[in-house]
N, C-alpha and C positions, 0 to 999 in steps of 0.2 A: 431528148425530151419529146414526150408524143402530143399532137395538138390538145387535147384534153386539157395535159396537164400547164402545157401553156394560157390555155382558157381561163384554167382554175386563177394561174398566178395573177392573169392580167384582171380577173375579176377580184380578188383577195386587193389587187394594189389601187383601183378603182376604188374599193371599199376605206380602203386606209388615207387616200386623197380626201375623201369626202372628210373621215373623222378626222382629218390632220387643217381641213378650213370648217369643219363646225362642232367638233368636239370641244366639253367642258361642258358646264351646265350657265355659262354664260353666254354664248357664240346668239343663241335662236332667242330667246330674252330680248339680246337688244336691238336685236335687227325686227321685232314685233312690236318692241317697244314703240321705235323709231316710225315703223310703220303704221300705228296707231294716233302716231300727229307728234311724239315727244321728240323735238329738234334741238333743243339745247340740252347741254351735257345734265346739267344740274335738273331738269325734267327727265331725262332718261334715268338719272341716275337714282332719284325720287320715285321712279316708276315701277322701279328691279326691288324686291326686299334682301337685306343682305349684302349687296354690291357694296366695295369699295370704292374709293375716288380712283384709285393705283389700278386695280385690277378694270374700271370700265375703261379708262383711258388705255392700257394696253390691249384690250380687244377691240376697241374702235379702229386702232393701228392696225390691230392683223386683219379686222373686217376690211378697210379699205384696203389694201394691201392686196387683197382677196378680190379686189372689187366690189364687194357687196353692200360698200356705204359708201357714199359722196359726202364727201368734207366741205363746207363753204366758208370764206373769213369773210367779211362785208368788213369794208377799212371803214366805218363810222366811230364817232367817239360817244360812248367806249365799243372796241374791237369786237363784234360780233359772230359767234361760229355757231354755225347748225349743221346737223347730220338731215339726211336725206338717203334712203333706199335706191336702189340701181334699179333700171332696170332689169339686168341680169338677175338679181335676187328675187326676182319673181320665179325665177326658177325651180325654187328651194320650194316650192309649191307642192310640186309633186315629191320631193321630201318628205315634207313637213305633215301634212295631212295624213301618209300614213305611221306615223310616229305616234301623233297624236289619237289616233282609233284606236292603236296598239299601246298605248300607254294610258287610255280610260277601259281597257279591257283589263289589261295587266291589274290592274289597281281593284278590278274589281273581284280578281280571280283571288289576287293576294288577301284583300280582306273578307272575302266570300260572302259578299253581296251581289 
């Protein structure tokens, strides 16, 4: 294998890392959500149109998991849980922003406006 095509792989697998922690049309949703103030489940999940109960509670899992959410329980009565952004997920910065250029362009090419 010649370094090239080594490059190519380890850049193909870099690219499939990424889509395998924020791939789905749910992953970026709720980590904006969250980032926009929404800390309890039932406000995130309020926030998302669409979303299930099942489906935000299993990408919270993989978000954290991921590290890109912090989970909090506050033992008060009744038991209190909030989400919170990482720092690391500031990361997703440079992600995200060119997603988003490239997906009000896109939009605009498809409807040719």
């Amino acid at each position: 294998m010649t370094k090239e095509e080594k490059r190519f792989q380890e850049k193909i697998k870099a690219i499939q890392d990424t889509m395998y922690v924020l791939g789905g049309k749910w992953k970026l949703p709720i980590i904006l959500s969250i980032y926009s103030g929404n800390k309890r489940f039932n406000d995130i999940s309020n926030s998302i149109p669409k979303i299930t109960n099942r489906v935000l509670s299993k990408e919270l899992k993989h978000l954290e998991e991921n590290l890109l959410v912090k989970r909090e329980i506050t033992e008060d009565y009744p038991v209190r849980i909030e989400y919170s952004v990482t720092d690391y997920s500031f990361g997703l910065e440079e992600v995200v922003k060119p997603m988003e250029s490239w997906g009000k362009k896109h939009k605009k090419k498809i409807s040719g406006k």
